[in-house]
N, C-alpha and C positions, 0 to 999 in steps of 0.2 A: 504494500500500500504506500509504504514511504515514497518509494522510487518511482511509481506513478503519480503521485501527488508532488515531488520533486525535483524529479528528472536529474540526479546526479549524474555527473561526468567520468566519477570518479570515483572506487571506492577502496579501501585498503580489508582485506580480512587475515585477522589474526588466527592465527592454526590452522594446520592443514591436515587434521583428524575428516571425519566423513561429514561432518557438519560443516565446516571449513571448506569443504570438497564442492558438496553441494550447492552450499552458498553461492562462492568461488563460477559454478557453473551456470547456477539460474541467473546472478548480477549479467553475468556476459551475455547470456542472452536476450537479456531485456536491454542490451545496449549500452551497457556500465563497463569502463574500463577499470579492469580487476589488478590489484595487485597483493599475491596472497602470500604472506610472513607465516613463516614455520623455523622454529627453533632447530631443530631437527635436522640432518642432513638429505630425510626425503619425507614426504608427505605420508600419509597413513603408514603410523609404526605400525599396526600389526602386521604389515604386508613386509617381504624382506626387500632391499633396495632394488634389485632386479624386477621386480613386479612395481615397485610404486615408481619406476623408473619411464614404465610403460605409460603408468597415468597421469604422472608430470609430463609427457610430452604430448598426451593427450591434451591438457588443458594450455601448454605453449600453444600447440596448434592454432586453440580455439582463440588465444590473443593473450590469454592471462601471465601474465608478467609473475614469478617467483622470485623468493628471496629465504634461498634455503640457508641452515646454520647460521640465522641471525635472530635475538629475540630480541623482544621489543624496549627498549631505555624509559620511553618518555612517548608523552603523548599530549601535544601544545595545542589546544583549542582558540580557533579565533571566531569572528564576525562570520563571517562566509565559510570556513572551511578547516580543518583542522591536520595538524603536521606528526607525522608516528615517524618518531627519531627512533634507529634502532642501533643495536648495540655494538654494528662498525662504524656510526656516527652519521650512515646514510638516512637522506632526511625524505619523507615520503608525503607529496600533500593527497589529501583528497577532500 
């Protein structure tokens, strides 16, 4: 409802568990450019790296921008829009 009532640009999701995943894949299809933060060196731990390897390039494909083994530092809210500093000091708006 949000994203139809506000039409972001732009969204950052933090973890990339099945929740994260999903998210991650309906934002992109409603036209939101995705960029999803996972601590972790791949997306869905239960899966071993060889399989979540398949579904990170799954969601490359789709446009979703990743940012694996980095968590989150800081998270700076403004007027418009809000900045998720993570913790190589890359600064992400959405």
């Amino acid at each position: 409802e949000y994203v139809l009532n506000h039409c972001p640009h732009c969204a950052v999701v933090i973890g990339g568990g099945f929740v994260g995943f999903e998210v991650a894949e309906n934002l992109k299809r409603m036209g939101v450019d995705v960029r999803l933060v996972e601590m972790s060196d791949h997306i869905l731990a239960p899966f071993d790296f060889e399989m979540a390897a398949i579904l990170q390039n799954h969601l490359r494909r789709q446009g979703v921008s990743l940012y694996l083994g980095k968590g989150v530092s800081e998270l700076i809210p403004s007027d418009r829009d809000i900045t998720v500093k993570l913790s190589d000091g890359t600064a992400i708006q959405a």
